[in-house]
VEXBAGU-406752 format. One line per field, with one value per residue (C-alpha): x, y, z. Coordinates in steps of 0.5 Angstrom, whole numbers, plus 500, padded with zeros to 3 digits. Layout:
N
X	X_...
Y	Y_...
Z	Z_...
This chain:
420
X	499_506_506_510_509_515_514_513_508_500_499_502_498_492_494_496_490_486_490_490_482_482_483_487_492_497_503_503_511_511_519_520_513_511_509_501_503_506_500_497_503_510_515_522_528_531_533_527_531_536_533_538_536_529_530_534_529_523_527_529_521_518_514_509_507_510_506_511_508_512_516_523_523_520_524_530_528_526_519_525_529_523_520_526_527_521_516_509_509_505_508_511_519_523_522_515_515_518_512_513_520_521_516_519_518_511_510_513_508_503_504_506_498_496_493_490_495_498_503_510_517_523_530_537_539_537_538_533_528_528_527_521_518_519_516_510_507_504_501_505_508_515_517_523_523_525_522_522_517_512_514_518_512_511_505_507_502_507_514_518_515_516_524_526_523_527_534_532_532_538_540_541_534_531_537_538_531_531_537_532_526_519_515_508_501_497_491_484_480_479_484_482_485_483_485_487_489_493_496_500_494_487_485_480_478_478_476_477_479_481_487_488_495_496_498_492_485_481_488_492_500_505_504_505_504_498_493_487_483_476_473_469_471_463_468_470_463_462_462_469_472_469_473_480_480_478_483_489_489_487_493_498_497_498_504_508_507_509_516_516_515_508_505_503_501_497_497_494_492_492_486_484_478_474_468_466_473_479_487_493_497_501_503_504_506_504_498_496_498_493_489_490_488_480_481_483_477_471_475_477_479_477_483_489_484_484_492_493_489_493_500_497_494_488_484_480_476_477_471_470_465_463_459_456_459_464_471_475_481_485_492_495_502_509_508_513_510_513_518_523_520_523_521_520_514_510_501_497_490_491_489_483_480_476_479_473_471_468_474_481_487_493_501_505_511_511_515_514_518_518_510_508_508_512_513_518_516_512_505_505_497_492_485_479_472_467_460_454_455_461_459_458_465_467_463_466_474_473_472_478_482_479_480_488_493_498_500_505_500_495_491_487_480_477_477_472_470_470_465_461
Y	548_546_540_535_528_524_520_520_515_515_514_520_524_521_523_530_531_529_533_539_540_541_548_547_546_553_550_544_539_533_530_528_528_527_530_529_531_537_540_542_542_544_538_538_535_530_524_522_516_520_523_529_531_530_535_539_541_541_546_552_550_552_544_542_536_530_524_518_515_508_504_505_511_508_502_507_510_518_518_516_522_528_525_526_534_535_535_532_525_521_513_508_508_504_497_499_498_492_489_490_490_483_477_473_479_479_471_471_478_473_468_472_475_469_472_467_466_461_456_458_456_461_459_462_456_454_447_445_450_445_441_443_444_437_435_439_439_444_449_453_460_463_469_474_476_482_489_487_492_488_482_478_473_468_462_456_451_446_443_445_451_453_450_455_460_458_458_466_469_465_468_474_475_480_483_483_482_474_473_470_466_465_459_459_454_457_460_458_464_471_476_484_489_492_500_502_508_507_512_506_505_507_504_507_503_507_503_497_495_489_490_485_483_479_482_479_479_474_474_471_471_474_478_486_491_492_493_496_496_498_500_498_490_487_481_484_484_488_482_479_486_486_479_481_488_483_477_480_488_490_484_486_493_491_487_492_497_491_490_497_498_502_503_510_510_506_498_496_489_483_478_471_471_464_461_468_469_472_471_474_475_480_487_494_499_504_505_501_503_503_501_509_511_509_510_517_519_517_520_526_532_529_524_531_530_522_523_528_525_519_523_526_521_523_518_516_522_522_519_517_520_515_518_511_510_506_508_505_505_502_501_504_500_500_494_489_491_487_484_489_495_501_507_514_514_519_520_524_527_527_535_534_529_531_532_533_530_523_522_524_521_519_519_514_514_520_525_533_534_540_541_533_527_522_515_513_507_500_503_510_512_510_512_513_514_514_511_510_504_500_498_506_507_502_505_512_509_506_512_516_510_510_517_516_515_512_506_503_502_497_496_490_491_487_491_490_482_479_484_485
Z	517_513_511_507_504_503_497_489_487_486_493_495_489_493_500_498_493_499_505_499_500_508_509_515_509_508_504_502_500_497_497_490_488_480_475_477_484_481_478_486_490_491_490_493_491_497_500_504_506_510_516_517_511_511_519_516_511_516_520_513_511_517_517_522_519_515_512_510_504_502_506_505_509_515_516_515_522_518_523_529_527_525_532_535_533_536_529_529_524_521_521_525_528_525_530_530_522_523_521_514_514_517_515_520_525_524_525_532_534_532_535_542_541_539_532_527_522_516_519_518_518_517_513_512_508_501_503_509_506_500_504_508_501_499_505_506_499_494_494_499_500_499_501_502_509_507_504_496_493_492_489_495_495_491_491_488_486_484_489_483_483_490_490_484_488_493_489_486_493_496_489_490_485_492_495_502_503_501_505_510_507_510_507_509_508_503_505_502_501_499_500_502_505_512_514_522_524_531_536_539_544_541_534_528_522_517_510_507_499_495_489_483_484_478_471_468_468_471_476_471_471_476_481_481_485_484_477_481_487_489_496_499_500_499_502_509_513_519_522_520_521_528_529_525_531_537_534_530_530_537_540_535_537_544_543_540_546_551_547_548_540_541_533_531_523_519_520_513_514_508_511_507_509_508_511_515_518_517_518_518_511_513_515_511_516_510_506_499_494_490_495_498_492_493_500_499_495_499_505_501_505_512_512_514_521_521_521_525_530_530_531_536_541_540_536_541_540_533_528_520_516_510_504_501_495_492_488_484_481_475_474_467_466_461_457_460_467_471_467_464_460_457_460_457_452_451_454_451_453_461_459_458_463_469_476_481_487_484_478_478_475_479_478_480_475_471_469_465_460_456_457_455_461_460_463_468_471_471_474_471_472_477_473_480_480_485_485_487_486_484_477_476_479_475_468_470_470_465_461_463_460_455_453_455_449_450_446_450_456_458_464_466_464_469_475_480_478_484_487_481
């Protein structure tokens, strides 16, 4: 098959690292790609928020397939317009992705299916927000209703803290994403990532993972888009899982085919987990990143069948073949990630480090330039292993980090505390 991924960061690399392997596999596009995803694909130069055009490309390349990567393509209906031209593809229409792209959106499914959540409140006003703050106490959740890459949710431990979170996204700090807001209880617990793939109506597990939002080591700082993940989630047992299906995944599912909206993608579920239960932070409407990362790896070449599974409705026929390892990734970032950073160093020694089934580096923001790989973004390099065990995954990572130079980056070097 042809096949064309739509996106430019490490979870991409990953997904077509893994698509790559299976033989059903002919050609292989990702639109724009990076400078690591060019080493075993084709990249194309596109606009993958304009569904014409992402058609129009389908239809001169002979495309069978295509894979949405991140959000933003989603939420501008791309899956809605190839569907509609008649090209199988993997990821939810734009209402359906409305479960990333509204926060408020997500609550009320909530409440309609009855899915363990945080108490909530949504504004359009800075003023009576501040005043539900003031009233409710510390800590307390604020987040931009919209898609802020990320960075639109901020935990306030203090009142203070929560009324300047307030006054920065009715500021404008979050575009049109903070024109509304969302302030939440804060949820006691540990915080893990849950997988399913959904063709609207049947529903397939397909991993679990924890990422390390905060900047710092032993999570300290400010929240980023991620700086590591490893996979499995010692925390999200057989038990808890089974509950989150039966509780919130399989009830939101529901819900969205009876509004007419069924979800057909990957419904990434955020869980706070205490006490052996599990409630609903949010939804993604597209995998982690960089939880795809490990995802990816144990999955490997199997992961092209899930998706088309899922795209074609048949997903109760599918099944996930686990190896009984670990995988985890480490997040390289510019200095200054995620405040402001200069962009354009330098990364030496990517050539000789090993890319096999059980280590690899991931590109997230990279460029090639006359023969070197030179920095683009905040999160640059997803550096993966697998295991046997998660220290071994963990020892393996580290390594590769170690033989990168690249002195304008860091990483954190506690990736994987909680569970080891």
């Amino acid at each position: 098959m042809n096949i064309l991924i739509l996106g430019s960061g490490g979870r991409e690399h990953a997904l077509a690292w893994a698509i790559k392997q299976n033989p059903k596999t002919d050609r292989l596009i990702v639109a724009p790609g990076n400078a690591g995803i060019a080493l075993l694909a084709e990249c194309a130069d596109i606009d993958i928020l304009n569904g014409q055009t992402v058609v129009t490309f389908c239809e001169e390349n002979a495309i069978d397939f295509v894979v949405i990567g991140p959000e933003a393509p989603l939420a501008a209906g791309v899956a809605d317009a190839t569907r509609a031209a008649g090209i199988l593809t993997f990821g939810p229409s734009a209402a359906a992705a409305k479960l990333e792209a509204s926060k408020s959106f997500t609550k009320e499914i909530c409440d309609a299916c009855a899915a363990p959540t945080a108490a909530w409140a949504r504004f359009t006003e800075a003023a009576p927000a501040r005043d539900y703050v003031r009233n409710e106490g510390a800590p307390i959740v604020v987040k931009a209703d919209g898609l802020a890459a990320g960075k639109g949710v901020i935990v306030a431990m203090t009142v203070d803290e929560a009324l300047a979170a307030i006054d920065d996204m009715f500021g404008g700090e979050f575009g049109q994403a903070g024109a509304e807001v969302v302030i939440e209880e804060f949820m006691q617990g540990e915080e893990a990532s849950f997988f399913i793939l959904t063709d609207g109506t049947n529903a397939l597990p397909i991993g679990t993972a924890q990422d390390h939002k905060r900047v710092g080591d032993g999570d300290t700082g400010p929240n980023t888009g991620g700086m590591g993940a490893y996979s499995p989630a010692p925390v999200l047992t057989d038990a808890i899982a089974a509950q989150a299906m039966v509780e919130i995944v399989l009830p939101t599912i529901r819900e969205m085919a009876r509004r007419g909206t069924p979800y057909q993608g990957v419904l990434y579920a955020g869980l706070m987990i205490d006490k052996g239960r599990a409630r609903l932070v949010e939804y993604n409407a597209r995998f982690g990143d960089p939880e795809c990362q490990v995802l990816m790896m144990r999955l490997g070449a199997q992961a092209l069948d899930l998706l088309l599974a899922c795209a074609e409705g048949r997903l109760d026929q599918a099944q996930v073949h686990w190896a009984e390892d670990h995988a985890l990734t480490v997040v390289m970032a510019t200095k200054g990630y995620p405040g402001s950073y200069p962009k354009g160093s330098t990364i030496r020694g990517l050539d000789a480090l090993p890319e096999t089934s059980s280590q690899m580096v991931f590109h997230a923001g990279t460029t090639a330039k006359d023969g070197t790989i030179t920095a683009t973004g905040g999160r640059v390099l997803n550096v993966t292993a697998r295991g046997a065990t998660l220290a071994e995954a963990q020892q393996k990572a580290y390594a590769m980090v170690d033989a990168i130079d690249w002195p304008e980056g860091f990483c954190r070097r506690d990736i994987g505390w909680r569970a080891l």
